[in-house]
C-alpha positions in Angstrom: 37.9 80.2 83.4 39.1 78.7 79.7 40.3 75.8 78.6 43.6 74.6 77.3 44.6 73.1 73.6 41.7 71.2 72.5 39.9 69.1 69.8 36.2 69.2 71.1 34.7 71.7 73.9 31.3 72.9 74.6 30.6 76.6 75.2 27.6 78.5 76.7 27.0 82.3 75.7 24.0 83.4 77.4 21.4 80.8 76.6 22.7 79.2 73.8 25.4 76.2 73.9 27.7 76.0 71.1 29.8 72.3 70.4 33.0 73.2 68.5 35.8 70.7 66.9 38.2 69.8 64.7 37.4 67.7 62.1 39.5 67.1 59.2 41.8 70.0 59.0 38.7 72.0 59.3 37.3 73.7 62.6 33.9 73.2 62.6 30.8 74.3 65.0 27.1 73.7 66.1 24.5 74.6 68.4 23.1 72.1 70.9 19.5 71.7 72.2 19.1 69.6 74.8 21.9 67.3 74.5 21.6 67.2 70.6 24.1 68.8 68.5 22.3 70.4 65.5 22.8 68.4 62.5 24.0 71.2 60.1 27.7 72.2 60.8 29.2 75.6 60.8 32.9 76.4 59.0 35.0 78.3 61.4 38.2 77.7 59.5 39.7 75.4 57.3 43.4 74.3 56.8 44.3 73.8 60.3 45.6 71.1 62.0 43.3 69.3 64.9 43.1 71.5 68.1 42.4 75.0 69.6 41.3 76.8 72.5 38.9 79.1 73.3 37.4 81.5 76.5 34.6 83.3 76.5 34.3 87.1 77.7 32.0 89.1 80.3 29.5 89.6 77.1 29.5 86.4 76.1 31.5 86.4 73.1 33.7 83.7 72.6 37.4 84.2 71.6 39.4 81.0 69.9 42.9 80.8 68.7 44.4 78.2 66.5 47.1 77.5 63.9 46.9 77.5 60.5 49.2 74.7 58.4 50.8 77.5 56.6 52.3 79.0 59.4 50.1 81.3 61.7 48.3 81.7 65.0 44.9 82.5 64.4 42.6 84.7 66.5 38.8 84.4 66.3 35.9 86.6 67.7 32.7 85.1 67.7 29.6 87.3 68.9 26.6 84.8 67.9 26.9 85.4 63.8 30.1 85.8 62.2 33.7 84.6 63.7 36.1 87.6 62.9 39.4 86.5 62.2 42.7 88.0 62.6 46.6 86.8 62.3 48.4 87.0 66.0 51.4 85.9 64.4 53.2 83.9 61.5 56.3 81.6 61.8 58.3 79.6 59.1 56.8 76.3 59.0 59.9 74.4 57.7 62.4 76.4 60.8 60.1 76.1 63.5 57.3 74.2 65.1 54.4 75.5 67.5 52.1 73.4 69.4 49.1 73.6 72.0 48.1 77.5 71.9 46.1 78.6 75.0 43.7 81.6 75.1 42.6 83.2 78.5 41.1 86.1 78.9 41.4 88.4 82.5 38.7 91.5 82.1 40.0 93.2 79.3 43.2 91.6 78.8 43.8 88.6 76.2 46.6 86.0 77.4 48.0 83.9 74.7 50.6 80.9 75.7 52.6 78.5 73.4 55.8 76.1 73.0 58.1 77.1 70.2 61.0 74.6 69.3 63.4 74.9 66.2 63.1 72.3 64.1 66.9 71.8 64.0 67.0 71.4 67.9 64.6 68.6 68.6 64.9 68.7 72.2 64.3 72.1 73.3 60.9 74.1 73.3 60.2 77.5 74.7 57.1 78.8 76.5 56.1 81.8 75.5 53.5 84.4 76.9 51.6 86.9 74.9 49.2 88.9 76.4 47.3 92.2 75.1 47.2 95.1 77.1 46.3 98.7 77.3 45.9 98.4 73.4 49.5 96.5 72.2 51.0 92.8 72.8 53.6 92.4 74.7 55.8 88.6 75.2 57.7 86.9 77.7 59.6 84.0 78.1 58.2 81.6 80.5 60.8 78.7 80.8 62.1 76.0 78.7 60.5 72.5 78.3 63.2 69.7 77.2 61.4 67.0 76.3 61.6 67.0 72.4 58.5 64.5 71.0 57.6 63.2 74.2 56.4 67.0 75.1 52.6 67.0 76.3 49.9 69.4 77.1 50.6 72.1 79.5 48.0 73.7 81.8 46.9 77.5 82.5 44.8 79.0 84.8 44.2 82.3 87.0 43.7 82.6 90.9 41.6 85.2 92.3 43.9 87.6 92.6 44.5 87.5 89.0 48.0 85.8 89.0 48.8 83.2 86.5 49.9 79.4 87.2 51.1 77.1 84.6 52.3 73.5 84.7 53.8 71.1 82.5 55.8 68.1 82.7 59.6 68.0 82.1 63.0 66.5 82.5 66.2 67.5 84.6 69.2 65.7 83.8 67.6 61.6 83.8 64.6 62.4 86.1 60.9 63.5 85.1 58.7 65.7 86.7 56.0 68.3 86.9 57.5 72.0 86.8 55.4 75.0 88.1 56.1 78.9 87.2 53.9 81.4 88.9 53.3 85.3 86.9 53.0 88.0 89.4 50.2 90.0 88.1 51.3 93.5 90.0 54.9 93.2 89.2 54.4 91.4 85.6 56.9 89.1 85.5 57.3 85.3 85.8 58.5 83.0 88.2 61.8 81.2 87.8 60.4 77.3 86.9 61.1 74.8 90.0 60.1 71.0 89.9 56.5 70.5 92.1 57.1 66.4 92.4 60.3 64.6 94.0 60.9 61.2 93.8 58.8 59.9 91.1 59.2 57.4 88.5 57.4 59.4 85.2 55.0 61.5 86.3 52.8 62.3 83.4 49.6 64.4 82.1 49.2 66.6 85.0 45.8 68.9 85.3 45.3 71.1 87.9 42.1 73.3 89.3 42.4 76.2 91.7 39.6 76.9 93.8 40.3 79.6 96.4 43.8 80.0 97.3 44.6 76.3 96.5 45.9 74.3 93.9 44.7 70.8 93.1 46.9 68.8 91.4 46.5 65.5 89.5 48.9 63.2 87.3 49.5 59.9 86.1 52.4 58.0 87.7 53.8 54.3 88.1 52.9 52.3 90.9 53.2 48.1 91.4 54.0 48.3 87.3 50.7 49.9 86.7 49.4 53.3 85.6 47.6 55.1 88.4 46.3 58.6 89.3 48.2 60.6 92.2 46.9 64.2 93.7 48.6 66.8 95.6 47.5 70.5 96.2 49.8 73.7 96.7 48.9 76.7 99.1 49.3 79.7 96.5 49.9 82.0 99.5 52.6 84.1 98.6 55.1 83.2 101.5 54.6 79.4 100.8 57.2 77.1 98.8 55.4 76.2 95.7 55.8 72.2 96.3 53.5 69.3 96.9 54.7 68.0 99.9 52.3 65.3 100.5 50.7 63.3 97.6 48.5 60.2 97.5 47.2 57.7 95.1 43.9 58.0 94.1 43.0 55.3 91.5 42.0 52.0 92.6 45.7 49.3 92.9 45.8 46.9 89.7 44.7 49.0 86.9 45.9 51.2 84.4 44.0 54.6 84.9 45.0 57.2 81.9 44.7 60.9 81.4 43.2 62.6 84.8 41.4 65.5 84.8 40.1 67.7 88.0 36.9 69.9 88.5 34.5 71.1 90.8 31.0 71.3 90.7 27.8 70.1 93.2 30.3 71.6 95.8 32.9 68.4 95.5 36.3 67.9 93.8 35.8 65.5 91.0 38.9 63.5 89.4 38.1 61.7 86.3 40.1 59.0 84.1 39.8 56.4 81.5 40.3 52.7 82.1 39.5 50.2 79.0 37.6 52.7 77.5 35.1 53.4 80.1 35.5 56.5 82.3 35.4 56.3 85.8 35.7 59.2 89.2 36.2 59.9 92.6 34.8 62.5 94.5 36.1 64.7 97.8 33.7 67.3 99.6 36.1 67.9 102.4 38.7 69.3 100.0 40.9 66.8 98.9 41.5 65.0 102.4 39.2 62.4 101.7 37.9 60.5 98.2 35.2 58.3 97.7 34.5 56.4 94.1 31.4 56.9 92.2 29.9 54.2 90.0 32.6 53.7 86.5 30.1 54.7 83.3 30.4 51.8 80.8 30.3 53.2 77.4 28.0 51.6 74.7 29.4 49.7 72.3 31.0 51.4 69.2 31.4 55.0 71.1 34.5 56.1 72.1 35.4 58.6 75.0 36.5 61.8 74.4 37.9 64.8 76.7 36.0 67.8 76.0 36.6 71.4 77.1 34.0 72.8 78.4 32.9 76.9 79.3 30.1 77.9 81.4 30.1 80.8 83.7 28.0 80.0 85.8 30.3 76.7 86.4 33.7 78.3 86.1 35.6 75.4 88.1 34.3 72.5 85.4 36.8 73.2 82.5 37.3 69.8 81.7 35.0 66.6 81.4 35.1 63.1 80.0 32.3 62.3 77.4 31.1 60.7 74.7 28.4 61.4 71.7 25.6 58.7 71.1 23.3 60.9 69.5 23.3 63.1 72.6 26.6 64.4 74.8 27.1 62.9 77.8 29.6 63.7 80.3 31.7 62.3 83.5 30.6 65.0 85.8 27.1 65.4 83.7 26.1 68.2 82.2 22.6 69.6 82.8 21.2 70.5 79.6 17.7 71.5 80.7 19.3 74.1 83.0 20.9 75.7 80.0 18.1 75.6 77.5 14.5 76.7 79.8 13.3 79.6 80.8 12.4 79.4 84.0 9.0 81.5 85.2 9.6 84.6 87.3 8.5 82.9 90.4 11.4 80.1 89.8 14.0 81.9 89.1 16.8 82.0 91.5 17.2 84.7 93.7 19.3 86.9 95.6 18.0 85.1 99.2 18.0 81.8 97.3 22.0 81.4 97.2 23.5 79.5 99.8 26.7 81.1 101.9 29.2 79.8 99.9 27.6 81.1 96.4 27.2 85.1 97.9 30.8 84.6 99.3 31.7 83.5 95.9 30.1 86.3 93.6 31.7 89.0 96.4 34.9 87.5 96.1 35.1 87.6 92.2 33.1 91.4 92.4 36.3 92.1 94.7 38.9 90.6 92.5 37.8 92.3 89.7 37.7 95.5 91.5 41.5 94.8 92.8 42.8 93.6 89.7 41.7 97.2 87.4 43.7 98.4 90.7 46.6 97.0 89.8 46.5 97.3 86.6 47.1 100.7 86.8 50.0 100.4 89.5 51.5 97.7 86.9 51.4 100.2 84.8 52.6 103.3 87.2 55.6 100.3 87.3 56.4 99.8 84.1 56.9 103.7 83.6 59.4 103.9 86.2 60.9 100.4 85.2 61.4 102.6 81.5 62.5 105.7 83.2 64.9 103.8 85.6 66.5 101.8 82.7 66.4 105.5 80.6 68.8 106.9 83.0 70.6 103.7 83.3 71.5 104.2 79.4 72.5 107.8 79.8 75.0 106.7 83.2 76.4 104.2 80.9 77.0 106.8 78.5 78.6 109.6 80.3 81.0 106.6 81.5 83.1 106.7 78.8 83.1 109.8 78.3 84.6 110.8 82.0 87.3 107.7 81.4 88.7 109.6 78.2 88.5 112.8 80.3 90.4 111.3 82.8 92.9 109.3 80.3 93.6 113.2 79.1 94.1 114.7 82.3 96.9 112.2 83.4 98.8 112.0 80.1 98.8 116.1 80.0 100.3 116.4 83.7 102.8 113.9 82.2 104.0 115.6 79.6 104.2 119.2 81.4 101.2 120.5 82.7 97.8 121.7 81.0 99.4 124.8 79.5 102.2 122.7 77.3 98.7 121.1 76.2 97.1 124.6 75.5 100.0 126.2 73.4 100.4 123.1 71.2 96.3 122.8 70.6 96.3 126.8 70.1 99.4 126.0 67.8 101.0 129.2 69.9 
């Protein structure tokens, strides 16, 4: 669950729903009831430039990073009253550049991801990973992205095992494509990047959602000189090529359909995009193998849609939505508000018996996960004490090397000049 860089989301904790933004080189916040977003507007921080992201943790406190325009990633806890704020990290403003910073949180570990490119090198930007563990921060290099100004969003998101899967889109020598890199959360390291798309014109704006050991993908492509939506999925089985070998076309032929995004919720997959300003969707209940369009929401006149992140954990596979705000926000899939903000009575509540199959086998499968991911944690960490110990003793072999060379250098130049005891009586001086 999380979201990626962002400049509107809405965030449950507990009953409440908080709508956060950026407005103005300020980062601002409200509550919402029923729809409504308060009229009287928090200051998180100010002197930032638009976007953030944000994740909210097993006690519903919400953690947001941004950057400031003075050079610094900025790290916010929020537990309902005050946001505590703390410096991750400053950079040089005028050297370097940093753009979309992700937050995701796993348990008790904070992730952090974010490009880094050197002003003086247009092209090149590097992904980087920082994540806090066992009480320090530790960084990895994820890849390189080589697309100078034209680089866009990536995506971040965990499977049940508690691996992490990123994607982003990229060039290799005159072709485009989306790249995918995989961290192995026993082993902690990262995959080597490799292109997930073949063959296409200029694959664009991929999202993705994973939703038990697959991985839905979605993009923007070319097709008949238009703009349309293609999806593919992965199998994140470990003995399985990371590659979309099959992808269709999932917009409608002769219109331009922008920015995709993928969710799930009501037990379907939803893909979402804009066309002329209105948003429109197709859903699949069969997972992906077939797609049916719903009904395209025409927006009133004078509102704009807007891609908003969105938190709930009790709806962690709806991370992203299309919406707009006409007094109330409305969303593309839709939001139900009075399910967040009543009480229901003791005899409505939901219980235990009231979940269907797939719900219980959900809730045992991330009771498991968590359970299997504090386990390897500590074998991660078992690891990383033998990885030092290993490289310890490597430094000490390298060492004695020398040392035996110049031993050995001695030995031969001594039996050249007479044997060890001409060596003796001249060191002895005798």
């Amino acid at each position: 669950m999380g979201i990626q860089n962002i400049t509107k989301a809405l965030i449950k904790t507990g009953a409440r729903l908080w709508y956060i933004y950026s407005d103005k080189n300020r980062l601002e916040y409200r509550s919402v009831d029923n729809g409504k977003p308060s009229p009287h507007a928090g200051i998180i921080v100010q002197d930032v430039p638009s976007g953030f992201s944000a994740d909210v943790d097993a006690q519903d406190h919400i953690h947001l990073i941004c950057q400031s325009l003075s050079g610094e990633i900025l790290y916010f806890h929020f537990a309902g009253q005050e946001w505590d704020k703390q410096v991750l990290t400053k950079y040089e403003p005028s050297r370097y550049s940093i753009k979309y910073p992700v937050i995701k949180l796993l348990g008790k570990d904070i992730h952090v991801f974010f490009a880094m490119g050197n002003l003086y090198n247009s092209i090149d930007w590097t992904l980087y990973h920082y994540f806090w563990h066992n009480g320090q921060w530790k960084t990895l290099k994820i890849g390189h992205i080589n697309l100078g100004r034209l680089m866009s969003h990536f995506q971040v998101d965990f499977d049940i095992s508690g691996n992490i899967h990123i994607i982003y889109r990229d060039k290799a020598q005159k072709s485009y494509g989306i790249y995918y890199a995989g961290f192995d959360n026993e082993f902690g390291i990262w995959s080597s990047p490799e292109a997930i798309t073949s063959d296409d014109k200029s694959p664009g704006y991929p999202a993705f959602l994973i939703h038990g050991n697959m991985m839905h993908i979605v993009w923007n492509n070319v097709y008949k000189n238009h703009i349309c939506v293609e999806y593919g999925s992965i199998d994140l089985d470990r003995g399985k090529n990371k590659v979309i070998k099959k992808s269709r076309i999932i917009s409608p032929e002769g219109i331009d359909a922008m920015r995709p995004i993928i969710s799930y919720t009501d037990q379907k997959l939803w893909i979402t995009w804009l066309n002329n300003g209105d948003i429109y969707s197709a859903c699949s209940d069969d997972s992906g193998n077939t797609w049916q369009y719903n009904n395209a929401v025409h927006l009133p006149e004078n509102v704009q849609a807007e891609y908003f992140g969105y938190i709930d954990k009790n709806l962690p596979y709806l991370n992203l939505v299309y919406g707009y705000v006409n007094d109330t926000i409305s969303s593309v899939p839709s939001i139900s508000y009075k399910q967040m903000h009543e009480h229901q009575p003791a005899d409505k509540q939901i219980q235990a018996s009231d979940l269907d199959d797939s719900a219980v086998i959900d809730m045992a499968m991330e009771r498991i996960s968590a359970q299997v991911n504090e386990i390897k944690t500590r074998q991660a960490d078992l690891l990383q004490l033998l990885v030092n110990a290993d490289r310890q003793y490597q430094q000490i072999l390298d060492a004695i090397e020398p040392l035996e060379q110049l031993n050995n250098d001695i030995k031969a130049k001594t039996l050249r000049k007479g044997g060890i005891i001409t060596l003796l009586r001249k060191w002895l001086s005798i």
